[in-house]
C-alpha positions, -999 to +999 in steps of 0.1 A: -489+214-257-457+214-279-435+230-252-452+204-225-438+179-252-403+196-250-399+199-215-408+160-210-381+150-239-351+179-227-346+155-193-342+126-215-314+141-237-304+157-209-298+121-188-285+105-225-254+134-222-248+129-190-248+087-201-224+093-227-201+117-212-198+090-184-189+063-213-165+084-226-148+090-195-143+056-190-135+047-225-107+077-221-093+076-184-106+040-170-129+059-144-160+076-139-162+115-126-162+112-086-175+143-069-153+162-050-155+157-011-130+175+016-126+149+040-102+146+073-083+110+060-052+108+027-053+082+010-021+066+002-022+038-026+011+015-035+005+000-066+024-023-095+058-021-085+079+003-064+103+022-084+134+038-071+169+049-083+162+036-119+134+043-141+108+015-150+100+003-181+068+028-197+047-005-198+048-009-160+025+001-137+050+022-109+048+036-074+076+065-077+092+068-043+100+107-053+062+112-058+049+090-028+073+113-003+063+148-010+029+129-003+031+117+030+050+151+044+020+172+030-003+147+046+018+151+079+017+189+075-018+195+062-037+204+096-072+189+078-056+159+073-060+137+106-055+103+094-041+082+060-050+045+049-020+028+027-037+012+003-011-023-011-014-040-043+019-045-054+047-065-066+074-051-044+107-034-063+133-012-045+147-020-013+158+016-002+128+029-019+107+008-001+120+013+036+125+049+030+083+045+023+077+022+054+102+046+078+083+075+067+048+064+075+058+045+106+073+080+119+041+100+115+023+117+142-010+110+127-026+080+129-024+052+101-037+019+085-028-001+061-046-029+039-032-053+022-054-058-014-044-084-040-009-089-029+017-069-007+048-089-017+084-090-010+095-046-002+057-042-002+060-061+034+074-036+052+055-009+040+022-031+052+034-032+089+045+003+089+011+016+097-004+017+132-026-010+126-026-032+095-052-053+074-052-080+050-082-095+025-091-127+029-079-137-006-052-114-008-015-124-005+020-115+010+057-131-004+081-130+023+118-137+001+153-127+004+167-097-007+178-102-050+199-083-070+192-076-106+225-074-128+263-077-124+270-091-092+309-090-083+318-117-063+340-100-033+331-109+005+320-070+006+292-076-019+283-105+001+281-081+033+269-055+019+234-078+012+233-094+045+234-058+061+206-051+039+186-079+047+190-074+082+175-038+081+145-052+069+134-080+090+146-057+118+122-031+109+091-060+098+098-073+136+100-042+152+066-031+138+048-067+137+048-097+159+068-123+138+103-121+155+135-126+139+139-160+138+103-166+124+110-142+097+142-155+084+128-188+084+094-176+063+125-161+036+150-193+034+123-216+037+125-239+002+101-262-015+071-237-015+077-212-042+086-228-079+126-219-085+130-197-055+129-197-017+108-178+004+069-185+017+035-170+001+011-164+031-027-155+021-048-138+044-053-156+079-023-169+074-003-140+077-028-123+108-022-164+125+019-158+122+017-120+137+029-106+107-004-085+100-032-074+124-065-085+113-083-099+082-106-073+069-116-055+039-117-015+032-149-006+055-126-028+084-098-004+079-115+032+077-133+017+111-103+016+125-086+050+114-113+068+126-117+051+157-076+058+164-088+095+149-110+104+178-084+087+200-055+111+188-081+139+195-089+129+231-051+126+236-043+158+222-073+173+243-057+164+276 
């Protein structure tokens, strides 16, 4: 009778452990212990704010260009891997850092999507429409702005040129891989009036599928649709 008794109370304790390591984990690390599951898609997130040549502040929340790299060429190598969804929440940050991101994934021979959650702002733009298909949230956002520099700016015509030139290798690269062309674009980033003590335009979620610049409104389940619809696509290709 007393061991019937024990046996009945041990799953309790048991399940009160298990209760209580969970807490802790959350308390510790912000997240709960997710079992392990080999699956054929990477996924890619860009959060907080793109860091490149100089190092962020520790309070920050970064997306390191040198880690995000190495990333995507072991996802382009790894021969399990047959698809990767780019995950955006961020702020923007870097401009090199940021194309060198976008050129990468839009040069991938597997197939990709992105989703645009929270906000995909400023260099966070082209990294969106660098994917084979892209997605926004409803509620989620995108700031389309000139290029800024941070710092000493010396005021020579070849400063001057030097920004233009990088300006135009962006809104080349988000028209090449959208359907906003030039002209649109550059009006969306001089445009005034709309964003307090700046120029530029904040487009939220139709807004930005209506002007071409992302391909549908959707949330995550939307997306992984997709990249596994474009996965057995590849495969059929790749078949023939």
């Amino acid at each position: 009778m007393i061991n019937q008794l024990q046996n009945e109370q041990n799953p309790s304790i048991e399940e009160e452990l298990k209760k209580k390591n969970v807490m802790q984990s959350i308390q510790q690390l912000g997240q709960t212990t997710v079992p392990s599951l080999e699956s054929n898609i990477y996924c890619l997130p860009v959060i907080g704010q793109i860091e490149g040549h100089l190092v962020m502040p520790p309070q920050n929340k970064t997306t390191k260009y040198e880690h995000v790299i190495p990333q995507i060429v072991a996802a382009e190598q790894n021969p399990k891997i047959e698809g990767m969804v780019i995950v955006l929440n961020t702020v923007g940050g870097d401009v090199e850092a940021g194309l060198a991101i976008a050129e990468m994934i839009a040069s991938m021979s597997k197939p990709t999507v992105s989703i645009v959650l929270g906000g995909g702002h400023s260099i966070g733009v082209p990294i969106a429409v660098s994917s084979d298909v892209s997605f926004i949230a409803e509620t989620a956002t995108m700031t389309i702005h000139p290029i800024r520099l941070n710092g000493l700016v010396i005021g020579v015509p070849q400063t001057f040129e030097y920004i233009e030139k990088m300006q135009d290798r962006v809104i080349q690269f988000i028209a090449r891989h959208s359907k906003v062309d030039d002209e649109k674009l550059r009006d969306l980033m001089f445009r005034t009036g709309e964003l307090a003590r700046d120029i530029g335009t904040n487009v939220v979620g139709k807004d930005a599928v209506n002007m071409g610049l992302i391909d549908r409104v959707g949330g995550i389940s939307d997306a992984m649709i997709e990249l596994n619809r474009l996965i057995k696509k590849n495969k059929g290709e790749l078949l023939q």
